[in-house]
N, CA, C and O atoms as a DFTB+ gen file, in Angstrom:
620 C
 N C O
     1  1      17.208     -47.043      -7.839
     2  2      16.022     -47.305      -8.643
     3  2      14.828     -46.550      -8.032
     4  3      14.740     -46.333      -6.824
     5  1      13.933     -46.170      -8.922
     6  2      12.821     -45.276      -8.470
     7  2      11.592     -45.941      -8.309
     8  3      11.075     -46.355      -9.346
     9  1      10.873     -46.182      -7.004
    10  2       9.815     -46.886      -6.845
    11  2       8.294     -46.121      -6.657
    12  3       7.915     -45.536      -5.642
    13  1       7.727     -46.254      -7.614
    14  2       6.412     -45.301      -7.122
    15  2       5.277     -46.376      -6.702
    16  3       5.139     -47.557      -7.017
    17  1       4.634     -45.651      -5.998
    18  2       3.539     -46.422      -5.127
    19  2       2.532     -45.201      -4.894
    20  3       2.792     -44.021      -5.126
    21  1       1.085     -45.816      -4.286
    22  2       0.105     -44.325      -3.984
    23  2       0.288     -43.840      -2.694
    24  3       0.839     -44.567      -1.867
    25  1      -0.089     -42.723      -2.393
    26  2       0.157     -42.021      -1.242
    27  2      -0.866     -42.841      -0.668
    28  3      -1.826     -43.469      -1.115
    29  1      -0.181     -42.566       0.880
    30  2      -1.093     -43.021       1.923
    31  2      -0.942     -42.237       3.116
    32  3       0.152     -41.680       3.209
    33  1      -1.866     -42.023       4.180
    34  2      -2.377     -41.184       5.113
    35  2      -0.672     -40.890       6.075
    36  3      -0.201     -39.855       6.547
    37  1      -0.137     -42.334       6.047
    38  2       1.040     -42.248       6.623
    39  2       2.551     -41.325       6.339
    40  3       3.570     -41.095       6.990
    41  1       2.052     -40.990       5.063
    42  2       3.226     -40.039       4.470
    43  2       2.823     -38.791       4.248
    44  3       3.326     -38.145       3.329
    45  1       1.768     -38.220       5.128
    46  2       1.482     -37.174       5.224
    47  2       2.647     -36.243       6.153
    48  3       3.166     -35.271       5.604
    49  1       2.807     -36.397       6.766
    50  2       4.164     -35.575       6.974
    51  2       5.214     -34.765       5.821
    52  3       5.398     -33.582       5.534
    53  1       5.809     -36.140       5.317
    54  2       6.493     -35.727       4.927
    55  2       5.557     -34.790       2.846
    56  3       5.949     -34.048       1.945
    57  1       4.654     -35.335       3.104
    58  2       3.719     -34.284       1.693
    59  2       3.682     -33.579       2.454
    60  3       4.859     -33.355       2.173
    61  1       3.359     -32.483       3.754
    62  2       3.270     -31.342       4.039
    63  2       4.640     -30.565       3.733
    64  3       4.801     -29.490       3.155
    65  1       5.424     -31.298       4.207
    66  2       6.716     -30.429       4.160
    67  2       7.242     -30.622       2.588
    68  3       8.321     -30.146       2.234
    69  1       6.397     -31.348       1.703
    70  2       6.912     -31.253       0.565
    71  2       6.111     -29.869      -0.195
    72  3       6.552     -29.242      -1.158
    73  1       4.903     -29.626       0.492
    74  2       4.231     -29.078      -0.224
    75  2       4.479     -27.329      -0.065
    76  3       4.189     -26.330      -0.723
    77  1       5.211     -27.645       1.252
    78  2       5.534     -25.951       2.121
    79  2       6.970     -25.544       1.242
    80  3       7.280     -24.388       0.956
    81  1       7.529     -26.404       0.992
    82  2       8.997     -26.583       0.231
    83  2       8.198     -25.729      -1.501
    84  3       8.529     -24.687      -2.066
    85  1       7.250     -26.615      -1.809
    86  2       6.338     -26.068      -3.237
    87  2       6.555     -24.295      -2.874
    88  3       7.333     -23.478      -3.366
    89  1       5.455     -24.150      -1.759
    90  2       5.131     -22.939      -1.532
    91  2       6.187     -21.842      -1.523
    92  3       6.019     -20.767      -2.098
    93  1       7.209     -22.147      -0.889
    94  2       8.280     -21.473      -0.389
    95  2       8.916     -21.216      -2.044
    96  3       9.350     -20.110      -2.370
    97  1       8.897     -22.389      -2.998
    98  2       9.892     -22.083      -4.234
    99  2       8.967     -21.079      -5.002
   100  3       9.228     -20.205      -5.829
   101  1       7.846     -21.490      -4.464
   102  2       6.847     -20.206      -5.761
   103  2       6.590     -18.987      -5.458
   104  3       6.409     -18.161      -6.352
   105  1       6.524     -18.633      -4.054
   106  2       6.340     -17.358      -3.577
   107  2       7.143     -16.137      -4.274
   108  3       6.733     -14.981      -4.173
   109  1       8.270     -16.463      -4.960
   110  2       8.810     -15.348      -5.673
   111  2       8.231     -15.025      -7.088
   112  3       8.260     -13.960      -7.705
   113  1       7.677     -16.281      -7.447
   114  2       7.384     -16.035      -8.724
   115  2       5.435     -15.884      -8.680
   116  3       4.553     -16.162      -9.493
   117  1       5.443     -15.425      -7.573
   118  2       3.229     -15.174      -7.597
   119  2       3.314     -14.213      -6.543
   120  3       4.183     -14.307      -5.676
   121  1       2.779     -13.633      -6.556
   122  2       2.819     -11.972      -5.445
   123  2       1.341     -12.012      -5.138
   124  3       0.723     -11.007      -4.786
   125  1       0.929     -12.908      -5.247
   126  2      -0.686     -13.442      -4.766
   127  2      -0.792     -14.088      -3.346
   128  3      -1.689     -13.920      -2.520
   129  1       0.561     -15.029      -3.230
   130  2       0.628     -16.031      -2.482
   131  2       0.942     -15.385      -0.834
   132  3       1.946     -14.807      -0.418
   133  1      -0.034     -15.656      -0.293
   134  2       0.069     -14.994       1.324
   135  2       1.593     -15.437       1.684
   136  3       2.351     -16.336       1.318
   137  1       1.652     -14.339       2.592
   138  2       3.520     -14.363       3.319
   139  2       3.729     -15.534       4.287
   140  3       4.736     -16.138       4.656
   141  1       2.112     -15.668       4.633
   142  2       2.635     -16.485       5.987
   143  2       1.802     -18.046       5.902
   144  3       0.861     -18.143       5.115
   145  1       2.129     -19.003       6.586
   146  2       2.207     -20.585       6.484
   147  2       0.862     -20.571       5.314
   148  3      -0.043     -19.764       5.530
   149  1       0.796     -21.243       4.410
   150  2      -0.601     -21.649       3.704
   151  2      -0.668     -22.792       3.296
   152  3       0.194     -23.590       3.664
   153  1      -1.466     -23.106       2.624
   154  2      -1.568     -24.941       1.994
   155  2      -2.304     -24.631       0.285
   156  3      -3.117     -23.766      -0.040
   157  1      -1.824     -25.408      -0.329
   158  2      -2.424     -25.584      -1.544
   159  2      -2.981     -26.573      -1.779
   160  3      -3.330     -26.697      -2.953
   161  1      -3.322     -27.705      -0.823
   162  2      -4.063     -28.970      -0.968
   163  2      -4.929     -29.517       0.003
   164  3      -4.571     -29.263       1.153
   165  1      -5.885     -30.143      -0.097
   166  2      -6.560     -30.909       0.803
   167  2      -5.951     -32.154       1.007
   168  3      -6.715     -33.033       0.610
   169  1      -4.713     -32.696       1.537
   170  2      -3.567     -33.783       1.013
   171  2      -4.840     -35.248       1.534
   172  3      -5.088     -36.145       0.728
   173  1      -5.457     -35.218       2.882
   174  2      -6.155     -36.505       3.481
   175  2      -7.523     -36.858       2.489
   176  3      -8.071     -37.959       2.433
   177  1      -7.968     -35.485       1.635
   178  2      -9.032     -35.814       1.030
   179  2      -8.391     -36.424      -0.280
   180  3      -8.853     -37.447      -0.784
   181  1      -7.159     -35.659      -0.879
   182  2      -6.692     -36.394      -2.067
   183  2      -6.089     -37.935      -1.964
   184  3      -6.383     -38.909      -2.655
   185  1      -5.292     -37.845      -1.038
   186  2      -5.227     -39.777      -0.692
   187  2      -6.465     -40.616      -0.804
   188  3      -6.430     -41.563      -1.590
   189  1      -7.737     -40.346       0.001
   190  2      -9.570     -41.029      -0.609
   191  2      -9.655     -40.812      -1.589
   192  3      -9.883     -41.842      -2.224
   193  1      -9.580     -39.659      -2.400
   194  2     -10.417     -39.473      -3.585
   195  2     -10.158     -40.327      -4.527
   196  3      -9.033     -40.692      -4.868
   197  1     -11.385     -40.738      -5.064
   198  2     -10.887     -41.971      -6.266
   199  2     -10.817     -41.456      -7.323
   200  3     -10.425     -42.259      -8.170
   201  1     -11.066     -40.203      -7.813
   202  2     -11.085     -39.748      -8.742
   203  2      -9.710     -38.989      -9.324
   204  3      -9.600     -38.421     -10.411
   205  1      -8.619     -39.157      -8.206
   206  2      -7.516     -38.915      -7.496
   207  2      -6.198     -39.613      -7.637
   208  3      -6.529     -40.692      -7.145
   209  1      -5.120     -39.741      -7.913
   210  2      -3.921     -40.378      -8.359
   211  2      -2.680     -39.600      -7.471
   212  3      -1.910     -38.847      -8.068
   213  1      -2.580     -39.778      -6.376
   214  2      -1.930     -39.051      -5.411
   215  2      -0.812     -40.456      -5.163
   216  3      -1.133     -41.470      -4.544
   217  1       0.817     -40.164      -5.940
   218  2       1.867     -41.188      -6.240
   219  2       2.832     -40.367      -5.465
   220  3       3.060     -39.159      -5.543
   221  1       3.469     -41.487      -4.526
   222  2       4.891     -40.860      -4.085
   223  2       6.354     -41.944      -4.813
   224  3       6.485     -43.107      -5.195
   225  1       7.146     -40.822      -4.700
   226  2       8.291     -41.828      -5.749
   227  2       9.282     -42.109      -4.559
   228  3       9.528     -41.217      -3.747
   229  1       9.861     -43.388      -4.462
   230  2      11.191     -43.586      -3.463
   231  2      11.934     -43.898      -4.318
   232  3      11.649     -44.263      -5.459
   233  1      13.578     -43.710      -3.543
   234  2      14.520     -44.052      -3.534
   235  2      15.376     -44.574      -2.305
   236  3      16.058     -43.883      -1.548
   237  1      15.165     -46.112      -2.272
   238  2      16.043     -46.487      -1.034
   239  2      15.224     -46.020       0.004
   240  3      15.632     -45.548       1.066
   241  1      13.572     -46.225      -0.477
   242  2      12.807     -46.250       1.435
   243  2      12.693     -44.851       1.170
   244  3      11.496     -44.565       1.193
   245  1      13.517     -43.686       0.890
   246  2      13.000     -42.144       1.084
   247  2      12.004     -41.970      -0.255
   248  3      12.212     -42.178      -1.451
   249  1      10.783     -41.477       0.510
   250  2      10.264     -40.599      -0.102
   251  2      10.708     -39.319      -0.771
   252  3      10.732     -38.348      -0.015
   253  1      11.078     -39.100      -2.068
   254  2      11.724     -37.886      -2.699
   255  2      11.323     -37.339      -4.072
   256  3      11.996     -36.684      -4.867
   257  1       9.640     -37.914      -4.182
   258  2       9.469     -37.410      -5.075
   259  2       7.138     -37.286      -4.850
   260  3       6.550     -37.987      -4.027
   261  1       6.558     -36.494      -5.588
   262  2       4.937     -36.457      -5.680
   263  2       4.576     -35.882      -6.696
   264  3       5.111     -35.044      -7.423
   265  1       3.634     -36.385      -6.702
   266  2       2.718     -35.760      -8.110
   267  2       1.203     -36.307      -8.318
   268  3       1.098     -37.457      -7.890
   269  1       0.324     -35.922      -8.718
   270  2      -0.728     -36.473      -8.625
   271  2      -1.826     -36.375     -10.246
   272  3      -1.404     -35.707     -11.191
   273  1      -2.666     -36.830     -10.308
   274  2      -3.681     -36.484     -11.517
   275  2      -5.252     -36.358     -10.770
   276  3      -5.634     -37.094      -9.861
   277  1      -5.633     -35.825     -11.066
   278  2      -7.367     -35.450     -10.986
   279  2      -7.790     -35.628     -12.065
   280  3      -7.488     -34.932     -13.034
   281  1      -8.869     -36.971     -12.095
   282  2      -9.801     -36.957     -13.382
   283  2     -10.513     -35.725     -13.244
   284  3     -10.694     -35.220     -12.136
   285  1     -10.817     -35.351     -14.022
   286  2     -11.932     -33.780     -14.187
   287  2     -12.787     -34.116     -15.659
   288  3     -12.334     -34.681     -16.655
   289  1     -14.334     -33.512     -15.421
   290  2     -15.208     -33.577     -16.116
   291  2     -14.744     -31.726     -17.257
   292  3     -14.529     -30.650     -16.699
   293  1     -14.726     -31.895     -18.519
   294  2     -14.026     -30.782     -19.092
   295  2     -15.803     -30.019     -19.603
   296  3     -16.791     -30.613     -20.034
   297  1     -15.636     -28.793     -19.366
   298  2     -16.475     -27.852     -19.840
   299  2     -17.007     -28.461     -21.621
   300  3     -16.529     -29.220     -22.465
   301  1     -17.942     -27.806     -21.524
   302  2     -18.740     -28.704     -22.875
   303  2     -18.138     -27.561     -24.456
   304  3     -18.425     -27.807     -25.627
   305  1     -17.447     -26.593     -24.057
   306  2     -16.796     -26.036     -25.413
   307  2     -15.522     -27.245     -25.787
   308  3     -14.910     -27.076     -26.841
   309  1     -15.287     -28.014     -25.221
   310  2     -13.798     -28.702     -25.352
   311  2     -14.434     -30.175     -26.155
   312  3     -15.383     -30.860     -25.772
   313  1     -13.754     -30.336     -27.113
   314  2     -13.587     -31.733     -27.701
   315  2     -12.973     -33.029     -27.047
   316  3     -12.622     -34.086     -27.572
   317  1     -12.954     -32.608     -25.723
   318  2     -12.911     -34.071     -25.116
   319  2     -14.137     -33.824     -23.639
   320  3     -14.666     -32.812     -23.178
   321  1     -14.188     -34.899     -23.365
   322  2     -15.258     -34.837     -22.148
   323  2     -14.909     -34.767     -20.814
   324  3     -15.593     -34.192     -19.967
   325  1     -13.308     -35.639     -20.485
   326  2     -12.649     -35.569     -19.640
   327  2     -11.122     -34.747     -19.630
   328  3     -10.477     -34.759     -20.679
   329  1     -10.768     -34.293     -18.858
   330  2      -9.160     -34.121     -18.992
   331  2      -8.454     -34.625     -17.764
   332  3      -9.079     -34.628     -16.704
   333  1      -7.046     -35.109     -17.810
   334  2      -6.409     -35.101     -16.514
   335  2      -5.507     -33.778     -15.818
   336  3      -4.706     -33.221     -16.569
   337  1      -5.619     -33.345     -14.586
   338  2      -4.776     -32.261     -14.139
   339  2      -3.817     -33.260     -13.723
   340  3      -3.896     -34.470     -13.508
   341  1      -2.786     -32.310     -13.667
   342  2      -1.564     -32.907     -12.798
   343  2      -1.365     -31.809     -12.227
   344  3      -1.717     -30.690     -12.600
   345  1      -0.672     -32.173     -11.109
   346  2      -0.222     -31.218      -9.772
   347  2       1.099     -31.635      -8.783
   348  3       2.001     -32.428      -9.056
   349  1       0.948     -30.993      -7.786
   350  2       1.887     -31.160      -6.935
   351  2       3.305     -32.069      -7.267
   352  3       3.619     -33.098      -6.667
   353  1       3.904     -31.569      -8.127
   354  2       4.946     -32.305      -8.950
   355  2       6.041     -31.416      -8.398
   356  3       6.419     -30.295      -8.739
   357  1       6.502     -32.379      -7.291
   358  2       7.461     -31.352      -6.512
   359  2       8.557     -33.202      -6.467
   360  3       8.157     -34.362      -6.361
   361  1      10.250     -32.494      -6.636
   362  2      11.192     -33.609      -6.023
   363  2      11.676     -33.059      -5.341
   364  3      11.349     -31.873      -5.322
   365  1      12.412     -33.367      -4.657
   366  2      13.322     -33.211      -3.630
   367  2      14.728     -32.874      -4.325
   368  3      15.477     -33.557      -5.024
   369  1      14.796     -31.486      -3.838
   370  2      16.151     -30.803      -4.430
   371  2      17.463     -31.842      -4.854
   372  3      17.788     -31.824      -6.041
   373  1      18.144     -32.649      -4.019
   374  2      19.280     -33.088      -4.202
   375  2      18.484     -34.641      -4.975
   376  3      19.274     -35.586      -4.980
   377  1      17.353     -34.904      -5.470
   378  2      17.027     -35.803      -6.400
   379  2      17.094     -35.008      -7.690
   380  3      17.676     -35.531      -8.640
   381  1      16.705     -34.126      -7.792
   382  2      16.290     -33.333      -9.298
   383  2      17.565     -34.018     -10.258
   384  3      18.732     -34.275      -9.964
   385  1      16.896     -34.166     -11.359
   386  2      17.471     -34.501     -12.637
   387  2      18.051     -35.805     -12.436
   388  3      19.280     -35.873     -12.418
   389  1      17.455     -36.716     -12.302
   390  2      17.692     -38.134     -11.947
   391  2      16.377     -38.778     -12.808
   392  3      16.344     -39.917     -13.275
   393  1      15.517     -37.963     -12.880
   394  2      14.578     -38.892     -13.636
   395  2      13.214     -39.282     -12.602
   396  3      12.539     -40.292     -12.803
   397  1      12.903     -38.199     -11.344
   398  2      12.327     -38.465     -10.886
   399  2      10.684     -38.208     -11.213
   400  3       9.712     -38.909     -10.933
   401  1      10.776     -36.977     -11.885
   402  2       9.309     -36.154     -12.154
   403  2       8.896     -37.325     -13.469
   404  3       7.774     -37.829     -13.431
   405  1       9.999     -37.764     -14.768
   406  2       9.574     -38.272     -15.533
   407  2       8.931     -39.338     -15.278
   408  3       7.866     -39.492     -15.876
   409  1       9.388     -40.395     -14.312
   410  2       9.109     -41.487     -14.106
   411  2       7.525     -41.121     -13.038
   412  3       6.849     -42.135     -12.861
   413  1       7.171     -40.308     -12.623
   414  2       5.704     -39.787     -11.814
   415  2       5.145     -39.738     -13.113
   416  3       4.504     -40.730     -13.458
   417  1       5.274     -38.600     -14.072
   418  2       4.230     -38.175     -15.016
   419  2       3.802     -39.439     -15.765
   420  3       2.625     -39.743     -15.955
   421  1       5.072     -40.294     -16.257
   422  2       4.672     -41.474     -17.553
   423  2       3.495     -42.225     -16.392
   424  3       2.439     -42.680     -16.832
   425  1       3.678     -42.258     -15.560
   426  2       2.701     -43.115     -14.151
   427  2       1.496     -42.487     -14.333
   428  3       0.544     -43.095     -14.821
   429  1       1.423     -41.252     -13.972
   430  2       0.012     -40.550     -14.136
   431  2      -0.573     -40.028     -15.639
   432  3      -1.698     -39.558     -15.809
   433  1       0.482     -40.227     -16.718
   434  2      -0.032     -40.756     -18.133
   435  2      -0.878     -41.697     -18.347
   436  3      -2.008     -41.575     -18.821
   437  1      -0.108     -43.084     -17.844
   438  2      -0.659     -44.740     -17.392
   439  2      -2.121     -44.336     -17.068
   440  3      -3.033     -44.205     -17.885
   441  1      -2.183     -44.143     -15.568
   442  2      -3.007     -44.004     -15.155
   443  2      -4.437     -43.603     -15.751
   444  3      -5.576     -44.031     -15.564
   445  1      -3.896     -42.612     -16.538
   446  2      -5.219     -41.754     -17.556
   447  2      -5.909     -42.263     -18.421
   448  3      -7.087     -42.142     -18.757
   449  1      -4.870     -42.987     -18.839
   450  2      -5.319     -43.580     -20.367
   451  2      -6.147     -44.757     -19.600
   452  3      -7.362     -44.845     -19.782
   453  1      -5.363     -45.788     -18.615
   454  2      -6.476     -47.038     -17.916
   455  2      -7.745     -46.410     -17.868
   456  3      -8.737     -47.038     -18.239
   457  1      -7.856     -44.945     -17.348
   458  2      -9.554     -44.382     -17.341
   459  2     -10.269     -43.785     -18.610
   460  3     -11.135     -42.914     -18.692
   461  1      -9.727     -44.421     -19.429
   462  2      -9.809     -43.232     -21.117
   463  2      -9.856     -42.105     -21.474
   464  3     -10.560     -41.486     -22.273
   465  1      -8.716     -41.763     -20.559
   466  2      -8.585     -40.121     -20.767
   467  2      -7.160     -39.619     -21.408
   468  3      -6.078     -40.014     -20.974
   469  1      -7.276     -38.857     -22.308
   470  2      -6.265     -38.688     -23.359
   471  2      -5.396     -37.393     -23.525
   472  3      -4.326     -37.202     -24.102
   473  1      -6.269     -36.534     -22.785
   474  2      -6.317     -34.508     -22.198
   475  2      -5.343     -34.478     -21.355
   476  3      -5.848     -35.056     -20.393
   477  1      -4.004     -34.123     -20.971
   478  2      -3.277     -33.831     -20.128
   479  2      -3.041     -32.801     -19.919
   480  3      -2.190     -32.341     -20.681
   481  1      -3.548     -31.897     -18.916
   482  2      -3.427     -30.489     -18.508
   483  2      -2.289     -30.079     -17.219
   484  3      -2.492     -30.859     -16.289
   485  1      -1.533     -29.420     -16.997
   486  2      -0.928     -28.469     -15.562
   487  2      -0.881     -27.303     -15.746
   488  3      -1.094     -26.834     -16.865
   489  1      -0.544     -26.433     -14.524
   490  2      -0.136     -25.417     -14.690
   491  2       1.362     -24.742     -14.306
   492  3       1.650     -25.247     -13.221
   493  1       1.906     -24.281     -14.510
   494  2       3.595     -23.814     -14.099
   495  2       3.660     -22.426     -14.735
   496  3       3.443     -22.059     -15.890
   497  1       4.086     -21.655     -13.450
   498  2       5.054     -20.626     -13.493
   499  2       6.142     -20.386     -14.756
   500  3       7.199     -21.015     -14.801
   501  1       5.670     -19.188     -15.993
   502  2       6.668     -18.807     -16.439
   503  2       7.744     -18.597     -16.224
   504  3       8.766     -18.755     -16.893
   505  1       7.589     -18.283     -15.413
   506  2       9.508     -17.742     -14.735
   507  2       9.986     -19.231     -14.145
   508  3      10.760     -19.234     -13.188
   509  1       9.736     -19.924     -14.456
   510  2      10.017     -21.108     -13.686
   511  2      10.765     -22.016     -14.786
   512  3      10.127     -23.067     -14.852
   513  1      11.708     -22.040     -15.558
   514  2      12.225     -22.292     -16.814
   515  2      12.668     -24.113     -16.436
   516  3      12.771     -24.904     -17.374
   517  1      12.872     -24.533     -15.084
   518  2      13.686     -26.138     -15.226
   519  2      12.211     -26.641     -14.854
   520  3      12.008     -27.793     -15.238
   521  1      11.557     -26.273     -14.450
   522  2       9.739     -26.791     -14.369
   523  2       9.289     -27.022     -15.798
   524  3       9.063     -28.188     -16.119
   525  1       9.128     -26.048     -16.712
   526  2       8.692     -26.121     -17.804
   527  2       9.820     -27.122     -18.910
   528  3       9.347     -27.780     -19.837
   529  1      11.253     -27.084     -18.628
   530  2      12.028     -28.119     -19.500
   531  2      11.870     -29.453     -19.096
   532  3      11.925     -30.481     -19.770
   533  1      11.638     -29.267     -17.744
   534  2      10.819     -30.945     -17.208
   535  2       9.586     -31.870     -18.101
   536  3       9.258     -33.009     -18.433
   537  1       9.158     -30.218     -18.202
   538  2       7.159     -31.217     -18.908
   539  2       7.327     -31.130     -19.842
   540  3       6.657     -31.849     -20.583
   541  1       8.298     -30.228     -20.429
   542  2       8.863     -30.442     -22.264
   543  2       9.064     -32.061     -22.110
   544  3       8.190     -32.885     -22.379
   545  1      10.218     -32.326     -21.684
   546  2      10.481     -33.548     -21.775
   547  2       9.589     -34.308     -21.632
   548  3       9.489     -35.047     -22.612
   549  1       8.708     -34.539     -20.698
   550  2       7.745     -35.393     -20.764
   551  2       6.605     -34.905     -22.065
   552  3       5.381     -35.033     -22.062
   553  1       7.138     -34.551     -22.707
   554  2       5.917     -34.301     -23.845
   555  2       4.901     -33.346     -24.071
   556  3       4.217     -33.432     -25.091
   557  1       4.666     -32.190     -23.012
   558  2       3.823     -31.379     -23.144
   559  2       4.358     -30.152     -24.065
   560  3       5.526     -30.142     -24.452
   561  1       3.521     -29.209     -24.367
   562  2       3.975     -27.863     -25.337
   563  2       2.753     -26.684     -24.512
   564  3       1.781     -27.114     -23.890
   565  1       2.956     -25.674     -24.619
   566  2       2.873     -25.030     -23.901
   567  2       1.183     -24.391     -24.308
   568  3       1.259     -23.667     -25.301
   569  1      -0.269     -24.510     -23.760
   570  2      -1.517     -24.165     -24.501
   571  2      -1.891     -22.835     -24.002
   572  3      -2.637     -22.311     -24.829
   573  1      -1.735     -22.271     -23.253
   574  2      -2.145     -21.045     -22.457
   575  2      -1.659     -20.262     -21.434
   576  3      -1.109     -20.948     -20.572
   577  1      -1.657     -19.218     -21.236
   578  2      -0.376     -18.160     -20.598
   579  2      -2.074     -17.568     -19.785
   580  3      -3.114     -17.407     -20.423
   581  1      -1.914     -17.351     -18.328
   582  2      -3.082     -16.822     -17.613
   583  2      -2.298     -15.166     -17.311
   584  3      -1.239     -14.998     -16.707
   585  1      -2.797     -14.546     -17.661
   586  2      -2.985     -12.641     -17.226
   587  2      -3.576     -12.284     -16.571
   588  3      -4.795     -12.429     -16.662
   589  1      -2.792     -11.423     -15.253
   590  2      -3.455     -11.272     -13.993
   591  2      -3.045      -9.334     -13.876
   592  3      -2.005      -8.782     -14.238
   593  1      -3.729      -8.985     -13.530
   594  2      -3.761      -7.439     -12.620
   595  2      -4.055      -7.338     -11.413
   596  3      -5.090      -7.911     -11.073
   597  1      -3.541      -6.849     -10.723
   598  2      -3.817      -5.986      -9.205
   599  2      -4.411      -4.623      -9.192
   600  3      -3.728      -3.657      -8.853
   601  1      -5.644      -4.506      -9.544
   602  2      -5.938      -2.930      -9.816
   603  2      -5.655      -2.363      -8.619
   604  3      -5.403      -1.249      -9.077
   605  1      -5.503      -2.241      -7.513
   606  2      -4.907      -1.583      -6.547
   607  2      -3.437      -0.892      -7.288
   608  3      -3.032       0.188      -6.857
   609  1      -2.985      -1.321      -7.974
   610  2      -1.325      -0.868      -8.188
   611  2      -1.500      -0.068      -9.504
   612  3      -0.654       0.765      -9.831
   613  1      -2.783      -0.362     -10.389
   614  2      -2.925       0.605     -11.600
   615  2      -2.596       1.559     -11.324
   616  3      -2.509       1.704     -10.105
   617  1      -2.205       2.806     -12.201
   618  2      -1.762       3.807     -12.261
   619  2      -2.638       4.850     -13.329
   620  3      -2.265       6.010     -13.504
């Protein structure tokens, strides 16, 4: 059975090495991403932040699953006022396809709506095809594709 609860300062360990595990799976698919050790989170400020939804999922005591939401104030062209991000939606390889990411997102769905927020935003790697059949399933469709150049490599 899958138990989610909020992160706390104490399972910072094992979110670093979840998050280096992130890094390590994306580095093939972003040629942006420095070669050597980096971080994509402030993990001790996102555990405080109240504005913040930083959930770890167990199974049997292990931690094997994260994901989080950020309330965010939305730019004033957008028909809503707030949106939620989601992030760091990483499981643990030999959990995948058990139902772990679904049971995080419907949580940080929950979560959104308790704050009246209705906007569910992430971002994921095209090339990343069982990421994107994940958030299918949980209900998302796909709003925007970001285009990047390296003018160094123009020709």
């Amino acid at each position: 059975m899958i138990k989610l609860r909020q992160a706390t300062i104490e399972d910072l360990p094992v979110l670093l090495e979840f998050e280096q595990g992130m890094i390590i799976a994306e580095r093939p698919m972003d040629v942006t991403l420095k070669r050597e050790e980096t971080y994509y989170y402030d993990l001790p400020l996102m555990i405080k932040d109240s504005n913040t939804e930083l959930v770890v999922a167990e199974i049997e005591g292990e931690i094997v699953g994260t994901g989080y939401a950020r309330d965010i104030k939305a730019r004033e062209c957008f028909a809503f006022e707030r949106f939620s991000y989601l992030g760091f939606m990483f499981t643990k390889e030999e959990f995948r396809g058990k139902g772990v990411n679904k049971v995080i997102m419907d949580y940080l769905y929950d979560w959104s709506l308790a704050r009246g927020i209705y906007e569910i935003r992430l971002e994921v790697y095209p090339s990343n095809p069982s990421a994107i059949k994940a958030y299918e399933k949980a209900g998302m469709d796909t709003s925007l594709l970001t285009m990047r150049i390296d003018l160094r490599d123009r020709k």
